[in-house]
C-alpha positions as CSV (number, residue, x, y, z in Angstrom):
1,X,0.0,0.0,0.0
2,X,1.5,3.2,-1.0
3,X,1.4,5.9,1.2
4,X,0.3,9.9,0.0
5,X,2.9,12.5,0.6
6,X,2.8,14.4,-3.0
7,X,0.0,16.9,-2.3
8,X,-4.1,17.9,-1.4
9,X,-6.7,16.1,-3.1
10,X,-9.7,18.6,-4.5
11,X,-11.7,17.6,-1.7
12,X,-9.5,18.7,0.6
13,X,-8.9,21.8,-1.1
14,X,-12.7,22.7,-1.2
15,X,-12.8,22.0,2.2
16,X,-10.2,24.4,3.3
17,X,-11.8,27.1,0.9
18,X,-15.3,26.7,2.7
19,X,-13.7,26.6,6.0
20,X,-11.9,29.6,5.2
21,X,-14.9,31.3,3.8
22,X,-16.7,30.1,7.1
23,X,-14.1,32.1,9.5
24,X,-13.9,34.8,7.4
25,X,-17.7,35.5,7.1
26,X,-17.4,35.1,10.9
27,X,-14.6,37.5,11.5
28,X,-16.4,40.3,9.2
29,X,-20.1,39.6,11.0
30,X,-18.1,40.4,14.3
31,X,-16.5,43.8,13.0
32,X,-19.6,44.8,11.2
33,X,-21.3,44.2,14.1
34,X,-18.7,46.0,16.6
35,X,-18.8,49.3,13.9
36,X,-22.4,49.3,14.2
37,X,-22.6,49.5,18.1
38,X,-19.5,52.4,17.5
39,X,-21.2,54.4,15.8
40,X,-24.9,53.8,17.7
41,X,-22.4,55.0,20.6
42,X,-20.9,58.1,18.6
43,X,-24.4,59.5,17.6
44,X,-25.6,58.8,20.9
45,X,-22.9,60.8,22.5
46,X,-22.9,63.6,19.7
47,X,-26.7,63.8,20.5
48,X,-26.0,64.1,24.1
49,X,-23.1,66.5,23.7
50,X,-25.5,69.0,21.5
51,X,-28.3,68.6,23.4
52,X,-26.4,69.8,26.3
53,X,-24.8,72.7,24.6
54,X,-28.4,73.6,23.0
55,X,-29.9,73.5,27.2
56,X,-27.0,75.7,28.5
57,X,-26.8,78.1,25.5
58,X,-30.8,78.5,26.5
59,X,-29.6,78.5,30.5
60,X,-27.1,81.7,30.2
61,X,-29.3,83.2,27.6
62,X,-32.6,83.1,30.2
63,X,-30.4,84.2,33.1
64,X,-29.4,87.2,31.0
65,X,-33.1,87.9,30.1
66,X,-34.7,91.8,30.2
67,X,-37.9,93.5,30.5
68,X,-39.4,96.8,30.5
69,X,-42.3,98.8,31.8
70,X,-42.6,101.2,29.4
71,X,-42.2,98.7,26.5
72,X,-44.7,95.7,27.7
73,X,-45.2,94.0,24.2
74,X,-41.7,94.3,22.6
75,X,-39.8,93.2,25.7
76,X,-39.7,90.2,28.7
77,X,-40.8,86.9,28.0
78,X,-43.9,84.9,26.8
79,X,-44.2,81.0,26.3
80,X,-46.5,78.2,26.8
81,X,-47.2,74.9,26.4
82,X,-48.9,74.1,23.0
83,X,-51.8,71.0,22.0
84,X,-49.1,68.9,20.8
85,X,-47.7,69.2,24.0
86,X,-44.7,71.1,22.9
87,X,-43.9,74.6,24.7
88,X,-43.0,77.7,22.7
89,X,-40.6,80.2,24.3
90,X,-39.5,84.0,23.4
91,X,-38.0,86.1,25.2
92,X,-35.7,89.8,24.9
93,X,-32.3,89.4,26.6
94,X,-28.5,90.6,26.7
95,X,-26.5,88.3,24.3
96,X,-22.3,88.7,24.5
97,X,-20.5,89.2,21.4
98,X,-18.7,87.5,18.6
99,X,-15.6,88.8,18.4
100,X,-15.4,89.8,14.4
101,X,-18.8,89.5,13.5
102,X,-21.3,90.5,16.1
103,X,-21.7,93.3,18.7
104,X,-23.0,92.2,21.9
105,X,-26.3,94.1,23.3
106,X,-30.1,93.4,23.2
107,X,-31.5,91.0,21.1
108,X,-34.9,89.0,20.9
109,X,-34.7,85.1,20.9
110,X,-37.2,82.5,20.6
111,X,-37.5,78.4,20.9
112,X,-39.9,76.2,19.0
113,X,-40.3,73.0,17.9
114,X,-41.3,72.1,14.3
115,X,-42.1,69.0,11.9
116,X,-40.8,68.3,9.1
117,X,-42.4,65.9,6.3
118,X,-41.6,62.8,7.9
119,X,-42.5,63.9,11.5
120,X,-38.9,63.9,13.0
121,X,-39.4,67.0,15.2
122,X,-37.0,70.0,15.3
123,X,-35.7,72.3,17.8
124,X,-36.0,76.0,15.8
125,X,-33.8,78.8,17.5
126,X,-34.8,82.4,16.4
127,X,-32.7,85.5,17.0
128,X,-33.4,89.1,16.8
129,X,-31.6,92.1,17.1
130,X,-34.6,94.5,16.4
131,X,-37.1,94.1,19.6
132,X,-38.8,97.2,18.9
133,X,-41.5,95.4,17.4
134,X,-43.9,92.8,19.3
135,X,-42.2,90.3,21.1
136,X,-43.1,86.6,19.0
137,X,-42.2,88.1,15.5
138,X,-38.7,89.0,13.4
139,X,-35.7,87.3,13.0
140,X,-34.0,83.9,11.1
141,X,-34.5,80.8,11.9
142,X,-32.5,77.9,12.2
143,X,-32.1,73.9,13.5
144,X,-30.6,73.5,17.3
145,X,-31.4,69.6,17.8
146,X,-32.8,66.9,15.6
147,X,-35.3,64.3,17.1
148,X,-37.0,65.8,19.8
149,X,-39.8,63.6,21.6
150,X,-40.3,66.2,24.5
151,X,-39.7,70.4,24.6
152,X,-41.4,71.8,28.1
153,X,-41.0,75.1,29.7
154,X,-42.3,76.1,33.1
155,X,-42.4,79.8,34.7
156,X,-41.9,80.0,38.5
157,X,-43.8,83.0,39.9
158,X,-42.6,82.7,43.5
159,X,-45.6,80.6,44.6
160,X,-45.7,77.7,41.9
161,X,-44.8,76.4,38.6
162,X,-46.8,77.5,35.5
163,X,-46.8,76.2,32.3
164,X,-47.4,79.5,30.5
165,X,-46.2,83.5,31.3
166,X,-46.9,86.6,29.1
167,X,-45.0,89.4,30.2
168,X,-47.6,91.7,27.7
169,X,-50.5,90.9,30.6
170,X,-51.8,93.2,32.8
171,X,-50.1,96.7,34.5
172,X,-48.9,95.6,38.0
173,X,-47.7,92.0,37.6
174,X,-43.8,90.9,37.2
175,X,-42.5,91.1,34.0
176,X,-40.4,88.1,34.1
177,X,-40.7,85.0,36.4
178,X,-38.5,83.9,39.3
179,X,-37.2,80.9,37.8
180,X,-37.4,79.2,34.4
181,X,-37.6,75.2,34.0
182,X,-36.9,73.5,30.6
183,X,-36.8,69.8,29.7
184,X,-35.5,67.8,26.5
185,X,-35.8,64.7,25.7
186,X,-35.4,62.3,22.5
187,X,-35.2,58.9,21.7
188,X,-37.9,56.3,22.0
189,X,-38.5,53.5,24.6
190,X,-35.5,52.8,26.9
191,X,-33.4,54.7,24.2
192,X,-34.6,57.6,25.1
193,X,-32.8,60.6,27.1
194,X,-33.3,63.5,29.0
195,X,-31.7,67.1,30.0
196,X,-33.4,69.1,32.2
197,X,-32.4,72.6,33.9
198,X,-33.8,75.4,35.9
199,X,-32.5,78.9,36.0
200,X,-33.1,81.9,38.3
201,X,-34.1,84.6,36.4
202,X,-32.7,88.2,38.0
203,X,-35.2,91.1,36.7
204,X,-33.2,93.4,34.5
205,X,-34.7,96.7,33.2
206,X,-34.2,97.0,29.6
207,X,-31.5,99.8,28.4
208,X,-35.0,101.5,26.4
């Protein structure tokens, strides 16, 4: 009987190839699989991260708010919480500058949150530098966050938590409230996430 030392047979050949086929099929289920979860991971962070900055932009912009007597329905703050359970915010307030393209001074900003075709919901910022006129109306437009599942507001008027102020209402009353509450969230079922902060608002009389 003579013994085989001169090479593979086919069959052994195809058996190595589907073998090798097996492991590498494996190998690239495992890295497709471990890219996935990186980037689930990087948009998950990125969303935190921007949601964040988004909350405390809103924050040091609230805590720099204004309001004035003589100017009722151009100045101070009005928001509430629409049907769709979604608050609307505007408000007049002191923004800093940027350095080589923006004075800092007065300026009229406002939060919203939007639809679009498919029913992804957006955070709208709008910005003003003209708050002569009434205090819901002028200024661009443009996305802050992407996604949104909750946008609330509340107003603290020293007593309790509202979920709507108008600064435009009645003679006597405060123009802005004591505090302000705001609350984010996005993502669906155990995915989803939320911010929340609450700012003391101190009243500052509008330059004019």
């Amino acid at each position: 009987m003579r013994s085989r030392t001169d090479g593979f047979t086919l069959l052994e050949l195809l058996l190595a190839l589907v073998l090798l086929a097996l492991t590498l099929s494996l190998v690239q289920g495992a890295y497709s699989g471990a890219e996935r979860s990186r980037r689930r991971s990087t948009a998950a962070t990125e969303a935190v991260h921007g949601a964040a900055l988004a909350l405390d932009r809103l924050a040091n912009e609230l805590a720099s708010a204004t309001a004035s007597a003589k100017r009722r329905e151009a100045t101070g703050l009005v928001g509430e919480l629409g049907f769709d359970g979604f608050s609307t915010l505007s408000f007049t307030t002191v923004l800093p500058p940027l350095f080589g393209i923006l004075p800092g001074g007065e300026a009229e900003v406002g939060y919203a949150v939007e639809a679009d075709a498919e029913g992804v919901r957006r955070l709208l910022r709008r910005e003003a530098r003209d708050v002569d006129g009434t205090l819901e109306e002028g200024g661009d437009d443009y996305e802050v966050l992407v996604g949104l599942t909750r946008f609330t507001v509340r107003f603290y008027d020293g007593t309790e938590w509202q979920e709507a102020w108008d600064s435009s209402e009645g003679e006597e009353g405060p123009l802005l409230p004591r505090a302000v509450a705001v609350e984010l969230a996005w993502g669906e079922g155990d995915g989803e996430r939320v911010l929340r902060t609450a700012t003391l608002l101190i009243p500052v009389e509008a330059k004019r």
